[in-house]
GUNUTI-445010 format. One record per residue (C-alpha): x, y, z. Coordinates in steps of 0.2 Angstrom, whole numbers, plus 5000, padded with zeros to 4 digits. Layout:
N
XYZ/...
! end
This chain:
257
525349694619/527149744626/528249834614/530349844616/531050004606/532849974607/533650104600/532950294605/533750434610/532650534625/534350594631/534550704615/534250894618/532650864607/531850754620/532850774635/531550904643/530050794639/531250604645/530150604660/528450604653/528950474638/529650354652/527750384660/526650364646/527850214637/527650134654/525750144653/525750064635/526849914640/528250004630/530049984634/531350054627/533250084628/534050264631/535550264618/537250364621/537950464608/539350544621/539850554637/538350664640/537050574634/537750414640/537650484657/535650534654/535350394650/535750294664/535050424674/533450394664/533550204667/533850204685/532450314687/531050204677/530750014676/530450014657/531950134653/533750024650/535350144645/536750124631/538250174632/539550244622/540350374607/539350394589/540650384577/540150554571/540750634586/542550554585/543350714582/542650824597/543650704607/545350624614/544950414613/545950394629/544850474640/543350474633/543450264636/543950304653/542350404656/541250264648/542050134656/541850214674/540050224670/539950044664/540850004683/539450114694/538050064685/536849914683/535549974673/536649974657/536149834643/537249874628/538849964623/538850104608/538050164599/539750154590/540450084572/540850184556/539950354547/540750384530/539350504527/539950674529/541550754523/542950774534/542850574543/544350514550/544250334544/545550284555/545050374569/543450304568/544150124568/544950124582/543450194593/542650064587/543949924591/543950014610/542049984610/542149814604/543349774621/542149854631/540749744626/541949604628/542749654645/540949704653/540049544641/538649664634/537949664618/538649794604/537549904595/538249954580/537950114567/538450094550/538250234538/539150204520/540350104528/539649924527/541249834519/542449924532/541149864550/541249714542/543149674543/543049744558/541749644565/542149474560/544349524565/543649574582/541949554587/541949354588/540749274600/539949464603/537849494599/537949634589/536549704583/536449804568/535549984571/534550094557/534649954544/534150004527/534949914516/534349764503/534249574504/536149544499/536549624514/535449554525/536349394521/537749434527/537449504542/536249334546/537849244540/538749324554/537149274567/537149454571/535349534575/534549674562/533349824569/532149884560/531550064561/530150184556/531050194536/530150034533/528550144532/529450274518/528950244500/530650254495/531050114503/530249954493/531949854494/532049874514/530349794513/530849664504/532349634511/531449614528/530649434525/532549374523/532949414541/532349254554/531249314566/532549274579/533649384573/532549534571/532249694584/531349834582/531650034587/531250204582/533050304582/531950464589/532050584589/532350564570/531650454556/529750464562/528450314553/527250364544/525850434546/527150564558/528250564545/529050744548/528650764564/529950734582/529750534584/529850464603/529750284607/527950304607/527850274592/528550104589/527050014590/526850104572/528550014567/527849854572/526349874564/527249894546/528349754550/526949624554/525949684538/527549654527/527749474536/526049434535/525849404553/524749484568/525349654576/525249554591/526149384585/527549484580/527649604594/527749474606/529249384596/530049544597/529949574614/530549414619/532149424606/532549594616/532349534633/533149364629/534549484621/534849624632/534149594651/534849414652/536449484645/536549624662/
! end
């Protein structure tokens, strides 16, 4: 079976000593994956990452949590130099709207995501979006700015109403290791509403690790656990639904390079 994790994060100082061996041993299980930039800094490793292994593909851009630590204008002058010297780039983000913590910048956070959204229109690469408490306000956004994009909807947790309209919206949904949490029946349910076309899978590591590591660091090795869940709940094979995955990444991210 191959396996396609498209949202990890090896660049992160978490995994960033160990990036190496997880590109060897994911290459050995037919797992690839896609390095995901936070910042300039871990955009960078991860194209580093991605030139250096065949199964590594890089990300790039500014988490809307980090928004603050930085001056917008240069900071999309940095990713877009990257975006001109490098082939090995897929996607653009991970970007959107965090509403989580105290202290956002709503605004702020806007407009970074707007500057993303050119970007992935300028270099014609899909957008991978982060939405945290925020749904309503990516949503405008989206559908004002976004049109004619693939965007693909990172972490998603929520229920079946909002599965529809993201579906409405043709964008694509990733699933990560939260569908294996007990707490979260209505992401399991809201799961079968989402056409297999549209559906990715990922891991977010180091964070949200499937059980049974719930706890524990994650790395992309452990999306074949992600999968597994997802097949269970859809009543299908590990191996029909990895390969239906696989293809939807490939079709949507190396054909898009």
């Amino acid at each position: 079976m191959k396996y396609f994790d498209v949202h990890t994060h090896t660049n992160m100082t978490t995994l960033a000593s160990q990036a190496e061996e997880i590109a060897i041993e994911c290459e050995k299980l037919n797992i690839s994956y896609i390095d995901i930039g936070s910042d300039v800094h871990s955009s960078s490793l991860a194209v580093q990452h991605a030139q250096k292994f065949s199964n590594v593909y890089a990300c790039v851009g500014i988490h809307p949590g980090e928004i603050n630590k930085i001056d917008i204008s240069i900071t999309i002058n940095e990713i877009t130099t990257l975006l001109e010297t490098n082939k090995r780039i897929v996607a653009i983000g991970e970007t959107g709207l965090d509403y989580h913590y105290e202290g956002y910048d709503a605004n702020k956070q806007k407009g970074m995501f707007i500057e993303h959204i050119k970007l992935a229109q300028k270099f014609k690469l899909p957008l991978m979006v982060h939405i945290r408490d925020a749904h309503e306000d990516a949503i405008e956004i989206l559908k004002k700015h976004a049109t004619g994009l693939k965007v693909i909807i990172h972490c998603f947790s929520g229920d079946s109403d909002l599965v529809k309209k993201y579906i409405n919206l043709h964008y694509f949904i990733s699933i990560n290791g939260i569908i294996t949490f007990n707490s979260a029946a209505h992401l399991r349910e809201a799961i079968k509403k989402i056409p297999l076309k549209r559906l990715l899978s990922e891991t977010d590591a180091p964070w949200l690790s499937p059980e049974p590591f719930r706890g524990k660091i994650n790395t992309p090795l452990n999306v074949p656990y992600v999968v597994k869940a997802m097949a269970k709940i859809l009543n299908l094979s590990e191996e029909e639904l990895a390969s239906h995955l696989y293809k939807n990444a490939t079709k949507l991210f190396l054909k898009s390079n």
